[in-house]
N, C-alpha and C positions, 0 to 999 in steps of 0.2 A: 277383771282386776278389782281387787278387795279395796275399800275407801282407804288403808292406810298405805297399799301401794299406789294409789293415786297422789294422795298425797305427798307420798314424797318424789314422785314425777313431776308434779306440781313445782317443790320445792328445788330440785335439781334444775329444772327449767329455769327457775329465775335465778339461782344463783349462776347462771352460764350467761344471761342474755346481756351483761357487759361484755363478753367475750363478740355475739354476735351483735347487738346490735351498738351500731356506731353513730354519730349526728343524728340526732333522733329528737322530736317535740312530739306532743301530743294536745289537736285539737277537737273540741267541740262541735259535732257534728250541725251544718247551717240550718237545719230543720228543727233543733231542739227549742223548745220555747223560752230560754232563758235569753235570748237577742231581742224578745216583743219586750220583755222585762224592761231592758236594758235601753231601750230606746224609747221607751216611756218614761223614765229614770232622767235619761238625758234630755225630753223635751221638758221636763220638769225644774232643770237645773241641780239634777240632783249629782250629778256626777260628772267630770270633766274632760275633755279631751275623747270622747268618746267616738269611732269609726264609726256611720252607719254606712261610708260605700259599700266594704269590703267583708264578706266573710267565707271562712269561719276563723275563729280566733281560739288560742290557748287556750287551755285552764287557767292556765297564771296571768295572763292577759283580765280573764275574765275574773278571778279572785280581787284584781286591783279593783276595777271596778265596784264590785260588793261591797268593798270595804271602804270605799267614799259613801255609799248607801247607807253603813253601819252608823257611819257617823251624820246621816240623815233622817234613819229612821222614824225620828217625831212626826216626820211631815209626810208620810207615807200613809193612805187611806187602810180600814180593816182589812182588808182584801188584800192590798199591797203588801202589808205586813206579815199576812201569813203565808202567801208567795214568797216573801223572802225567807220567811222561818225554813220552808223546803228547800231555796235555791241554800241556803247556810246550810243544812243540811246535807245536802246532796255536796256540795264542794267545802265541807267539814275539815278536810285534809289540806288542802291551799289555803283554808283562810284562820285551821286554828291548829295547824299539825298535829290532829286527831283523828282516829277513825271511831269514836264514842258511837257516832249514830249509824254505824254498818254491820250489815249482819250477812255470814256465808253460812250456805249449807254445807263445805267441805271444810272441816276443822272451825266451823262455828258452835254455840250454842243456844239453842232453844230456838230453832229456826223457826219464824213464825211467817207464813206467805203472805198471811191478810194484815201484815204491820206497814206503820208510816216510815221505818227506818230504810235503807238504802239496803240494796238486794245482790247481793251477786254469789256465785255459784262458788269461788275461793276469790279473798285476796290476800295480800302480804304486805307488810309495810313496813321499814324499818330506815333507817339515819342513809342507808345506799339509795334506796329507791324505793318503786309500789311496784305492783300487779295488780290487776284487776281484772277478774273472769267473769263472765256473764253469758246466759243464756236466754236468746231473746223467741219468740214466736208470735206470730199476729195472723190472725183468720179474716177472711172478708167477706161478706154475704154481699151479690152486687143485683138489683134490678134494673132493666135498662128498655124503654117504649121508644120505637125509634116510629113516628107513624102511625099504624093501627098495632104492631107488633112488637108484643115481650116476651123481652128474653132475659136468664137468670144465670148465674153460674156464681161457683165457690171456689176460694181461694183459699190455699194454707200453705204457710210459709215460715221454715223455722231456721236457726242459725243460731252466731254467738260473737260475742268480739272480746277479745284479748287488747287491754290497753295499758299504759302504765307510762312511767319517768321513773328516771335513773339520774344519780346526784343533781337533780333540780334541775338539771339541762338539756337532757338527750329525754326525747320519750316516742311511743310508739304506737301506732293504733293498728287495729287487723280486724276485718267484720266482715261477714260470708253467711251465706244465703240459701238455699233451695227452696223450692216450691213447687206445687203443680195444682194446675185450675180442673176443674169438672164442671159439664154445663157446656154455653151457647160461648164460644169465642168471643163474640160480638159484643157480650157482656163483660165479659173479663178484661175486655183492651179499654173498657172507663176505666179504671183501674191506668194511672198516666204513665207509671215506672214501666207496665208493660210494653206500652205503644212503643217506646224503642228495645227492648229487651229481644239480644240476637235470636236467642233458643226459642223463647216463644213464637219469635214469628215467621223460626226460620219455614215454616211447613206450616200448614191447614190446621193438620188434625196433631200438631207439637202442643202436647199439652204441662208439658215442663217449662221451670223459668227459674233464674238464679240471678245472683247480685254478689257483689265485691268492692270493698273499699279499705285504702290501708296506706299509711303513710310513718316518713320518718324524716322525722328532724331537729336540730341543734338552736335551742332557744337562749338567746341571754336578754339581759334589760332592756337592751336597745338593739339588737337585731336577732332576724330568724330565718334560720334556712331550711329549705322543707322539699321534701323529692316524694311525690307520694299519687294517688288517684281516690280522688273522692269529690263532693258537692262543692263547686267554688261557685258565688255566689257576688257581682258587682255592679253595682249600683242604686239609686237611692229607690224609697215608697217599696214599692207590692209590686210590683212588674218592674224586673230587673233587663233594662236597656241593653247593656255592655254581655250579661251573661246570667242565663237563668237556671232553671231543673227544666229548659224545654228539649233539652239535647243529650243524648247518652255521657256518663262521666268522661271525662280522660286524664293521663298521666301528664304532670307536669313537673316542672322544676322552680320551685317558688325562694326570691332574696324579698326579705321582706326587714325598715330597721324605719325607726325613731330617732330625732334629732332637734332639740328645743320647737320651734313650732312647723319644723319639717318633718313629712312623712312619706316614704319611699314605699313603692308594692310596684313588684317584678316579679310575670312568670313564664316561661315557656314549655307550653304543652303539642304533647302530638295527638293527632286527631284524627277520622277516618276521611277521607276524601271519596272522591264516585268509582263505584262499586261495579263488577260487570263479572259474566261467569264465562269463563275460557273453555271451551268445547272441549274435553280429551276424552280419547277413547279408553284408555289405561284407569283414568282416577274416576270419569264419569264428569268430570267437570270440575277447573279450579274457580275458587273464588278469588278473582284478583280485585283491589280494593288501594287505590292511586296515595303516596303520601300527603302526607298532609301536617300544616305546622301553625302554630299563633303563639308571636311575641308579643307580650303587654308588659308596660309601665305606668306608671303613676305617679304623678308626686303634689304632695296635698300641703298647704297653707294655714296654720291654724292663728285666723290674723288676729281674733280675739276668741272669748271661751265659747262665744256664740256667734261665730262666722268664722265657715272655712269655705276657702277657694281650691280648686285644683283641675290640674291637667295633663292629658293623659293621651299615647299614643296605640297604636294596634297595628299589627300587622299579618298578614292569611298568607303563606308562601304551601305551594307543593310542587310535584313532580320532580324532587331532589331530595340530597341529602339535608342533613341539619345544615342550615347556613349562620357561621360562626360572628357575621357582624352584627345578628340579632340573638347570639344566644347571651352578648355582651348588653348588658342590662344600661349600662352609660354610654347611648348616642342617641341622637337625634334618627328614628327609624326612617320618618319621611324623606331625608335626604341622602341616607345610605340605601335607603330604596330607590331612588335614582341615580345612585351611583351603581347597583345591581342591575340596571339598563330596564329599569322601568317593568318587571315579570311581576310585582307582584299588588298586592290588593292593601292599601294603607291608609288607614283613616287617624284623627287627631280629635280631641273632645275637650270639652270646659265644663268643670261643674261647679256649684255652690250650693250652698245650705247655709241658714240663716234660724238662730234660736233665739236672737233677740227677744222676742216675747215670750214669756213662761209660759210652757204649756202649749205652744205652737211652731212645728216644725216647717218650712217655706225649703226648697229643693227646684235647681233646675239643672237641664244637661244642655249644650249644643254638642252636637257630633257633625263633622264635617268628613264624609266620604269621600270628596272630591271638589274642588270649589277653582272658581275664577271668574276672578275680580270683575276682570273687563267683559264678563258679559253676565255680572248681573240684572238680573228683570228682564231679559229675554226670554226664557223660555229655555235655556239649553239642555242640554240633557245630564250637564255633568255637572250642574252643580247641585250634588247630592248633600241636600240637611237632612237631621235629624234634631227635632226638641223636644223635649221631656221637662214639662213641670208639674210639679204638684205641693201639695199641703197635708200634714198630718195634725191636727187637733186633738187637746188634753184638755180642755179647756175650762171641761167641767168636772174636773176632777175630783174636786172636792164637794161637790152636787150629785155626782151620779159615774157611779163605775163605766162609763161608756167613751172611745173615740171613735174618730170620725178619720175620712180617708179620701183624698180626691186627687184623678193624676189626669192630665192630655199628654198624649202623646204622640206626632204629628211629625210621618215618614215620608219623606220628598220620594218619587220616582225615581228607581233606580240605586238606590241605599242599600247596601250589603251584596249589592250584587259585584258580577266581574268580566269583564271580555275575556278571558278565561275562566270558566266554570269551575274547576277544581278551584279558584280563591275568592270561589263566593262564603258569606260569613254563615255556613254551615255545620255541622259535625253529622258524618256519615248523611244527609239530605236536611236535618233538622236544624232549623233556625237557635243560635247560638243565644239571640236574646229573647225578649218577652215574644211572645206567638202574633204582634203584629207586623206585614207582610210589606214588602214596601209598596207605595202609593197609598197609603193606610193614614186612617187616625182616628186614634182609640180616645175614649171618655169614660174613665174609672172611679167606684165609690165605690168604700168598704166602709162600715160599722161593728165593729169589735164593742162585748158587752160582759163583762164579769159577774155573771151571776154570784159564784163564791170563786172562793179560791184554787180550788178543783174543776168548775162548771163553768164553763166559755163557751158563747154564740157568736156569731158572726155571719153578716149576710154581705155580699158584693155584687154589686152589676156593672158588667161593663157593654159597650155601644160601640160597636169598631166598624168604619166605612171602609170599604176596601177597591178599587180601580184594577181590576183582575185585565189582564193581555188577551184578546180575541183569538178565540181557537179553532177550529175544523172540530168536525164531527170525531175526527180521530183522534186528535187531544192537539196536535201541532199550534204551533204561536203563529196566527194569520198577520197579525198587527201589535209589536211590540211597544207597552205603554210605559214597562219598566216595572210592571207590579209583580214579579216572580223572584224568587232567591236565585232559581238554578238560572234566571237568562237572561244575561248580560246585553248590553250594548251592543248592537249587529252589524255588519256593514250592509247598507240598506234601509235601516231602521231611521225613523224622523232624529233631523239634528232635537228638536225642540218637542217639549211633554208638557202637559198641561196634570196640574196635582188632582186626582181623584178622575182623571178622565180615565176609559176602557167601559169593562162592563160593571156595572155597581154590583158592588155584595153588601149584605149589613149581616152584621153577625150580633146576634144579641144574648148575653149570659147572663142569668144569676145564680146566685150558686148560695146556700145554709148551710154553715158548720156547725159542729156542736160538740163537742169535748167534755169527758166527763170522766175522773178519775178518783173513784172512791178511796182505793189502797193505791198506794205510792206503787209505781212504773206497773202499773192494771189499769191500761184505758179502753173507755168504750168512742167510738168514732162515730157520729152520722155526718154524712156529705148528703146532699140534696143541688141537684145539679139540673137545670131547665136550657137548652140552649136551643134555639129560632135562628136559622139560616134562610135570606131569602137573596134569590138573584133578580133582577132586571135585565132583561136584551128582545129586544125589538120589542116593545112596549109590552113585553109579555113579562107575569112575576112569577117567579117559580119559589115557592116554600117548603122549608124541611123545619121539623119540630125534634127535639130529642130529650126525654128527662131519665137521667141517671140516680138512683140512688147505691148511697153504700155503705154498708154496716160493717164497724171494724171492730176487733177484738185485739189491742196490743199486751201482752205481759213482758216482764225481763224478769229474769230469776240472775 
């Protein structure tokens, strides 16, 4: 196909896509670095009303934003300044209905690969809507010493994402993936997207791996509806409680809306439940894979510009269809979950955040699993906490490009687990929140450092005690302590659990980033990743050492 039949395939396609696409938003993927921005921004007091439970957010969402920044700017260090000159840049079209600083190689001119302007492969823009095409590719060189032994393997992975809005309300995202690794497996799984990635790990010697994400939805001022599968991301600091990237994506159904100092976020996704492979002689073996479902709510309090309250429910149902008194975003889930005769897995949380002081963000959560009253400080087994606080520091902002990062987060026995296994808080075996385990409790610091405005360090360590369940030689649970996701509450099992008892683990991380993007969307990556695993049982200490490094090469054309 010659560049001018392309083009007008190009053309023909968007002029159709009111035709197909209908209720449609387009947002910012949670991984993009324009939310450190933003949350820097807002411990600053630069900008108001600002989410940091929840993301990812709009374009237009994010445009308001910038635009309280605009009118800040004085007070923004060199560095900040010219992050923002890019983030203006980059979101050119939301914040001044232009496309001045974008350049396409299909019906562009003078395409130049090594420029600061914005890159994509065609777009279109006009008083109906946008397009926007892009072609994205990223290599990874991975070393990995687990021991006395290294191993190495290479990664290459290319794609593209089609994204765009139509009359300012409906808009649409589409991004799709292949790859395949060379080398030692064993290296390629540092590498985190793979550790759940089906293809890769369906087989030994699968050296294929693929990715998908795509959403649509209907955006106005004050509400947003969204049916899509991609990174959804909840809860406050660097280790996301409620919902992390530790668990493969899934499809949900998201109401999300604004209301003077109320704010609403509802969604309901489906999920993989436990897995088994059904014997047939015909197919060679089905993979049958149990359903699985999570309703959430949320509704947040913004009592001043710097303190918000809120709270929030959950609920894990499977082995049925959708059940319709949870896909109803207004009720009370813990009580209609006892009206569904008690089948399913329901927790309720509190959180706050506090910006009172410029330049110092204060965050905490209680999650309650399971709780009763009347037998507080006993010892019981069901009354499952969860807390999470931390602090994020700007402090010195104006002294030196650098914050600072501190979280505890402190897992009662028994938390996210289930007396039914299919609703424990999993997706396909993977822990839904941060990678602490219950019986757990983690001790995190991060130091983020801006060299320039292109050039980002960062080092984090975190310290996590773990009360792991006593096992048999052959992996079985000898003495249930409560410290596993997949096993619940046994008949048998001690009524009462003591916090950190079983067999001790310490788990010890630190990890060096380093970001470095000479030309606009051409990033070089280094990860530098040290992890120390020791156990204790019968006064014996068993140690594993593991350092990972990893060199990335991201472009987007």
């Amino acid at each position: 196909m010659g560049r001018s039949a392309l083009k007008k395939t190009l053309t023909i396609i968007f002029l159709l896509l009111p035709i197909f696409l209908y209720s449609q938003a387009e947002f910012v993927p949670a991984s993009h670095p324009v939310y450190g921005f933003l949350e820097r921004m807002d411990a600053l007091h630069l900008i108001k009303e600002y989410d940091s439970f929840q993301k990812p957010k709009t374009r237009k969402a994010i445009a308001e934003y910038l635009h309280q920044v605009e009118a800040n700017k004085n007070q923004l260090d060199l560095i900040d300044k010219n992050i923002f000159n890019d983030l203006r840049s980059e979101f050119n079209l939301e914040l001044n209905g232009t496309t001045s600083t974008y350049q396409s190689i299909i019906d562009g001119d003078k395409y130049d690969l090594f420029t600061q302007k914005e890159r994509f492969l065609y777009f279109n823009s006009s008083k109906k809507g946008n397009l926007f095409i892009n072609l994205t590719a990223d290599a990874d060189f991975i070393s990995y010493k687990n021991n006395s032994a290294i191993h190495s393997a290479g990664l290459l992975n290319v794609g593209g994402i089609i994204r765009g809005t139509l009359m300012n309300t409906f808009g649409f995202y589409i991004q799709g993936s292949n790859g395949f690794a060379s080398g030692m497996k064993e290296a390629a799984l540092q590498k985190k997207e793979l550790q759940y990635n089906f293809k890769f790990n369906e087989t030994d010697k699968e050296t294929f791996f693929d990715d998908n994400e795509g959403h649509l939805s209907l955006d106005f001022d004050w509400l947003n509806i969204k049916f899509g599968r991609d990174r959804l991301l909840l809860g406050y600091g660097e280790n996301k409680v409620i919902l992390s990237d530790n668990s493969p994506k899934f499809d949900y159904l998201q109401l999300q809306f604004n209301y003077g100092i109320f704010s609403f976020f509802s969604f309901h996704g489906k999920m993989l439940g436990q897995s088994s492979i059904i014997n047939d002689t015909v197919t060679a073996g089905v993979n049958f894979i149990k359903e699985k479902y999570m309703a959430y709510h949320h509704l947040g309090f913004n009592l001043t510009d710097n303190f918000t309250l809120g709270a929030g429910e959950i609920i894990i149902y499977g082995d049925r269809p959708l059940e319709f008194s949870y896909l109803n975003p207004f009720n009370f889930y813990k009580s209609v979950e006892h009206n569904n005769r008690d089948r399913d897995n329901a927790m309720i949380f509190f959180d706050l955040e506090n910006r009172s002081v410029k330049g110092l963000k204060l965050f905490a959560m209680l999650l309650l699993d399971d709780i009763n009253y009347g037998k507080l400080g006993t010892g019981w087994y069901g009354n499952q906490t969860l807390w999470n606080i931390g602090l994020s520091s700007y402090n010195l902002y104006n002294v030196i490009p650098i914050d600072f990062h501190f979280e505890y987060t402190r897992v009662e026995p028994y938390v996210f687990t289930h007396r039914l296994t299919n609703n424990n808080f999993t997706n396909f075996g993977y822990g839904l929140s941060s990678v602490v385990a219950p019986n757990s409790e983690l001790f995190f610091s991060k130091i983020n450092y801006r060299l320039t405005h292109r050039f980002e360090a960062a080092f984090s360590f975190s310290y996590t005690i773990h009360g792991a369940n006593y096992l048999d030689k052959l992996g079985n649970v000898t003495k249930n302590i409560g410290g596993d996701f997949s096993v619940g509450h046994r008949v048998g099992d001690s009524e009462t659990v003591k916090f950190l008892d079983g067999v001790k683990q310490i788990f010890r991380k630190a990890t060096i980033d380093i970001s470095y993007e000479p030309y606009n969307e051409i990033k070089l990556l280094v990860q530098y990743v040290f992890t120390n695993y020791s156990k204790q049982k019968n006064l014996i200490l068993f140690n594993d050492t593991n350092i990972a490094a990893i060199f990335s090469l991201q472009v987007k054309l």
